[in-house]
C-alpha positions as CSV (number, residue, x, y, z in Angstrom):
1,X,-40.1,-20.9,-66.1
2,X,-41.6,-17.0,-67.0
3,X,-39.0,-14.7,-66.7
4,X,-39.2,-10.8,-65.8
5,X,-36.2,-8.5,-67.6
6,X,-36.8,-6.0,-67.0
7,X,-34.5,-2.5,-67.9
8,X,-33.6,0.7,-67.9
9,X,-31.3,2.7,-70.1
10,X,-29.5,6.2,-70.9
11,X,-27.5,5.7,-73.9
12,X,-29.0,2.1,-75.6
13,X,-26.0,-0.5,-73.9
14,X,-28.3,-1.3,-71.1
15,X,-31.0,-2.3,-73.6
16,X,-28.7,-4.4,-75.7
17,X,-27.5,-6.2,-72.3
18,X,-31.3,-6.8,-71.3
19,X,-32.1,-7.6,-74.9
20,X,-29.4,-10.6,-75.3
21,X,-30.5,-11.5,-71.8
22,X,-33.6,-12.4,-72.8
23,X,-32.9,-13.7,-76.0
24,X,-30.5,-16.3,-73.9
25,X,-33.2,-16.9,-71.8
26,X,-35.8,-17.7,-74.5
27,X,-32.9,-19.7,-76.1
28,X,-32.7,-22.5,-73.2
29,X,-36.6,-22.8,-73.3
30,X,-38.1,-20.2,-70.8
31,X,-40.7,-17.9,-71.5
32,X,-39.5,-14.3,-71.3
33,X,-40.9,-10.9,-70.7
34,X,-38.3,-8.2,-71.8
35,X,-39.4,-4.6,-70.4
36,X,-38.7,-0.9,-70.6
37,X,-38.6,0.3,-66.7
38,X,-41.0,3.3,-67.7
39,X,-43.6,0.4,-68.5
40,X,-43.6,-1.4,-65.2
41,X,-46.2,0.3,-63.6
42,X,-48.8,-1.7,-62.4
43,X,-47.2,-4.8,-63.4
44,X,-48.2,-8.1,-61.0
45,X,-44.7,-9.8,-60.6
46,X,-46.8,-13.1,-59.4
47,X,-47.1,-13.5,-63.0
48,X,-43.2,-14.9,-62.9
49,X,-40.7,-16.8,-61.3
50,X,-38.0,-14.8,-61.6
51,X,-36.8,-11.5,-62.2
52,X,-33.6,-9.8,-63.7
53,X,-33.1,-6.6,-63.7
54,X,-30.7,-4.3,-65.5
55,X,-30.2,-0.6,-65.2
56,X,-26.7,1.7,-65.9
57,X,-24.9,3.8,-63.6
58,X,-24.8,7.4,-64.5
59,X,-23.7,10.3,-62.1
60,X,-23.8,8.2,-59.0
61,X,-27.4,6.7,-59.5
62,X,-29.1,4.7,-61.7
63,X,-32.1,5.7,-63.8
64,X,-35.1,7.0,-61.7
65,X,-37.7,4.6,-63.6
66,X,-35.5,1.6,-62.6
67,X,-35.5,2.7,-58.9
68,X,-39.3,3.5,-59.1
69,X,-40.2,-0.2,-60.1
70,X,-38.1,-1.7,-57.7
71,X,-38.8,0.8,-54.9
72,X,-43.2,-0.1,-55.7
73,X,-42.3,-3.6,-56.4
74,X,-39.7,-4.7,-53.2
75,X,-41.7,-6.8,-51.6
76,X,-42.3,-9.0,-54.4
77,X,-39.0,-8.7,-55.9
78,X,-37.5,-9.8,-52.3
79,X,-40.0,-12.7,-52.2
80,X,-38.6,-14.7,-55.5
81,X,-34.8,-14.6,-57.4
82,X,-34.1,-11.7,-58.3
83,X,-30.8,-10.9,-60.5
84,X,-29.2,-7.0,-60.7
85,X,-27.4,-6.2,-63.8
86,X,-25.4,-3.5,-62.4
87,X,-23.8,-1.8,-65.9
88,X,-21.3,1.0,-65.7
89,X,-17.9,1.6,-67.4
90,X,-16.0,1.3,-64.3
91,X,-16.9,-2.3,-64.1
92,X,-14.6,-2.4,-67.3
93,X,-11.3,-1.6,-65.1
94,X,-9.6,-2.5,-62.0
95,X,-9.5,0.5,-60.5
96,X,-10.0,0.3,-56.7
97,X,-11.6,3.5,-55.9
98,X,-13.8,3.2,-59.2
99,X,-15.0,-0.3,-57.5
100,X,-15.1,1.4,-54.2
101,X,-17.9,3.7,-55.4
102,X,-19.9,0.9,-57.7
103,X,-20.0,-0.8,-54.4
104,X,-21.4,2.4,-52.9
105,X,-23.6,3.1,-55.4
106,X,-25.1,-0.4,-55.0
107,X,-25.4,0.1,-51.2
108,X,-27.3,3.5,-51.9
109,X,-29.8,2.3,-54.6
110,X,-30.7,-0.6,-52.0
111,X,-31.4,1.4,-49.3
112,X,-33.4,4.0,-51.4
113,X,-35.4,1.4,-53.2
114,X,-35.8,-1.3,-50.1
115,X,-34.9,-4.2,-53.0
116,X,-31.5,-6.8,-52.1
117,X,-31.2,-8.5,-55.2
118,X,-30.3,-12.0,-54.7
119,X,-27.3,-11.7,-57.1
120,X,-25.4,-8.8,-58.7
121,X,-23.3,-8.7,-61.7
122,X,-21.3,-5.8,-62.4
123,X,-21.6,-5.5,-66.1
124,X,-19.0,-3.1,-68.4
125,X,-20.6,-1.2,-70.4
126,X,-19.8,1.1,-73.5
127,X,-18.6,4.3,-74.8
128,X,-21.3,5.6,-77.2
129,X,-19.8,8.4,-78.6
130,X,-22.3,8.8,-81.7
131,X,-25.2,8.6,-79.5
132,X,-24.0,11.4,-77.3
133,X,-24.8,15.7,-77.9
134,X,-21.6,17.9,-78.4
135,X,-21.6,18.3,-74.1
136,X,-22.0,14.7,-73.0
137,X,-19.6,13.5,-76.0
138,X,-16.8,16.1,-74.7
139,X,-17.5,15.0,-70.9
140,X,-17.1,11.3,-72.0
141,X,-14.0,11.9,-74.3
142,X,-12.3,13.6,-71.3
143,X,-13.4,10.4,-68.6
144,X,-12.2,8.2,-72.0
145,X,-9.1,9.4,-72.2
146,X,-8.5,9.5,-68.2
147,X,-9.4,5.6,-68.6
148,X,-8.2,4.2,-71.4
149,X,-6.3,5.9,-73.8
150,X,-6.5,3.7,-76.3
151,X,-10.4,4.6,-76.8
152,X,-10.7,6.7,-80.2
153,X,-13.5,9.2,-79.3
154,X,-14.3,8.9,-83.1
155,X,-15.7,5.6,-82.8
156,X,-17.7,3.9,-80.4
157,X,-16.2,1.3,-77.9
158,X,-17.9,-1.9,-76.2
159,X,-16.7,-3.3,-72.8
160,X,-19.2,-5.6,-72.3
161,X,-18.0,-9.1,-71.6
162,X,-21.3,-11.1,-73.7
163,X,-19.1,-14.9,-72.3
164,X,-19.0,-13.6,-68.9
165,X,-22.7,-12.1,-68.9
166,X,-24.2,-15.7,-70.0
167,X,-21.8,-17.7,-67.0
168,X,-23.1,-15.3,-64.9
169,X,-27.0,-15.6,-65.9
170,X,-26.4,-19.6,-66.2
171,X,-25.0,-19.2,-62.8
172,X,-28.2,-17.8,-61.5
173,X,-30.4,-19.6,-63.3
174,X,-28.7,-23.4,-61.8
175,X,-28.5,-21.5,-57.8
């Protein structure tokens, strides 16, 4: 089976997610196409069987090169499996109202692209602190420390479930 991952990222988590995706992927045999979302254009999907895309949640969207491709390439996307790997740090917590809004989020980027994935998975992301400039680090120290006050804004902190991610891709693969 050829298999589309395709991704975008802000701060590199999203491209390590898509990145052991794929490397799963090729792992059980299928041949795999891993992508940068500013890349996509012109790209004929017929050339796979399936599709996973991955792209973060930042300010209440996600990146505009992940909502381009799927908002050129929704017919095709609709017409074959299709997995959204919906990253964002709230997906770490339990928080209702945080899940409240990744659920709107999801509703909005839908609408505005005119893609339904056939699955989602909410994927946690990370805290990159030594990736970020001196304004984004002090923003993300301050959500950090709202969140989970056991983060040390010194060091860079991973939420991402990798056992969790791979039931969930073996999931989709076997439906």
């Amino acid at each position: 089976m050829k298999v589309l991952v395709l991704y975008a990222t802000t701060d590199g988590q999203t491209r390590k997610i898509a990145r052991h995706v794929a490397d799963g992927l090729a792992d059980g045999g299928h041949a795999v196409e891993l992508l940068e979302a500013n890349d996509g254009a012109g790209l004929d999907l017929a050339r796979f069987d399936r599709a996973v895309l991955a792209g973060s949640l930042h300010a209440g969207g996600y990146q505009a090169a992940l909502a381009g491709f799927a908002r050129a390439h929704a017919a095709a996307l609709n017409a074959m499996p299709t997995l959204f790997l919906a990253v964002s740090l709230s997906a770490a917590g339990d928080d209702a109202e945080d899940w409240a809004g990744l659920h709107k989020c999801l509703e909005a980027f839908h609408t505005e692209t005119g893609w339904t994935p056939g699955r989602t998975e909410h994927v946690a992301g990370a805290f990159r602190f030594s990736e970020y400039g001196f304004f984004r680090a002090w923003a993300m120290k301050r959500i950090a420390a709202q969140k989970d006050p056991t983060v040390d804004p010194h060091q860079d902190k991973e939420y991402t479930d990798w056992a969790a991610l791979d039931a969930a891709v073996a999931a989709w693969l076997a439906g």
